[in-house]
C-alpha positions in Angstrom: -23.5 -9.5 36.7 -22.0 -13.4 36.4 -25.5 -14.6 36.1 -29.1 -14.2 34.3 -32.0 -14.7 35.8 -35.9 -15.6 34.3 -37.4 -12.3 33.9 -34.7 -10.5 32.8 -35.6 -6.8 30.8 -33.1 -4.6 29.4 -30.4 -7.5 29.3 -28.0 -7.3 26.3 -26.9 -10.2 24.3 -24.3 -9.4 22.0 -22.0 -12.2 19.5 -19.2 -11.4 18.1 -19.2 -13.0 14.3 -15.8 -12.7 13.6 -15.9 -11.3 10.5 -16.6 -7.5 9.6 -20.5 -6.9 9.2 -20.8 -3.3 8.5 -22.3 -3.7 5.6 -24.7 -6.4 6.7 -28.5 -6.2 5.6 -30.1 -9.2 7.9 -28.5 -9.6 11.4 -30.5 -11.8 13.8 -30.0 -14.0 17.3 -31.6 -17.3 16.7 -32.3 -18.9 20.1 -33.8 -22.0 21.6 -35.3 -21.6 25.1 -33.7 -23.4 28.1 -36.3 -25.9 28.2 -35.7 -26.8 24.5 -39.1 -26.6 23.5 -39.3 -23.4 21.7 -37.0 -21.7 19.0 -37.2 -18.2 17.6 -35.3 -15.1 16.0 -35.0 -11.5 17.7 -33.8 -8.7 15.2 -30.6 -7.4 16.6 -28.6 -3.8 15.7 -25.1 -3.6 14.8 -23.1 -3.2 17.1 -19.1 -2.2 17.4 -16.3 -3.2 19.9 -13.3 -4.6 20.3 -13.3 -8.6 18.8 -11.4 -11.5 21.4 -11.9 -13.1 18.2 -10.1 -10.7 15.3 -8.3 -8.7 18.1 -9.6 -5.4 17.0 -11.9 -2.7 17.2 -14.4 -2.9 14.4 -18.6 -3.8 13.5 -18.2 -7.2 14.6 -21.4 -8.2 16.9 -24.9 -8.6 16.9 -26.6 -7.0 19.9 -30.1 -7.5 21.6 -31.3 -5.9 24.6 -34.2 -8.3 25.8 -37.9 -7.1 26.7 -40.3 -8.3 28.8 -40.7 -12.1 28.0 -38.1 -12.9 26.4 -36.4 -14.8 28.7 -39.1 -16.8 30.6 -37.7 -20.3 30.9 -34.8 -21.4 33.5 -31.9 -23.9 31.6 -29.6 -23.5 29.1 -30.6 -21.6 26.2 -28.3 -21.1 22.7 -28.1 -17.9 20.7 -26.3 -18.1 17.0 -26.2 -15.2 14.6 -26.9 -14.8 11.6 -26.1 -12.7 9.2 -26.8 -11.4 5.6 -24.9 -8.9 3.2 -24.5 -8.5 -0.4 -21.6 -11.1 -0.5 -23.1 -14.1 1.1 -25.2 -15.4 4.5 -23.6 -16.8 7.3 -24.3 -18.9 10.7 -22.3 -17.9 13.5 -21.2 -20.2 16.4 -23.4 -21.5 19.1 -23.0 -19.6 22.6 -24.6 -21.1 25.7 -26.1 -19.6 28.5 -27.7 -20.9 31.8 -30.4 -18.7 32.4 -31.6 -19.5 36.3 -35.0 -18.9 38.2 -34.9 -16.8 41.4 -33.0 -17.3 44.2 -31.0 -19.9 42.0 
């Protein structure tokens, strides 16, 4: 599916960091809502696939299936991960994504 839509369940989100985070102990998916009003932090799962970004197959993302509410507002929303392991934190880049009402 090209687009997303308000409403949205079951939806999965996933960044690629980049960097190897198999041994990560924190991974979240900061967002900011399409209106820009509200902020927040879903707890994602590891998740492995092949990187654009390293060109290989490894524990490189950060996936979250949404639920009921998550997405409620139409506009352009940003996700960034973070992450945690014994070595150090980091801030992954921003992604954007329109997120449309109905019929949009």
């Amino acid at each position: 599916m090209g687009k997303h839509f308000v409403g949205e369940i079951g939806t999965s989100i996933r960044l690629d960091t980049g960097i190897d985070i198999s041994d990560a102990t924190v991974q979240q998916i900061r967002w900011r809502d399409g209106a820009g009003a509200s902020t927040g932090l879903w707890s994602g799962a590891l998740f492995s696939s092949h990187s654009n970004i390293v060109g290989n197959v490894g524990t490189y993302f950060i996936s979250y299936t949404t639920v009921a509410g998550d997405l409620d507002v139409a506009g352009e929303w940003r996700f960034q991960a973070y992450i945690a392991t014994p070595s150090g934190t980091w801030w992954g880049e921003t992604v954007k994504v329109n997120i449309f009402n109905e019929l949009e």
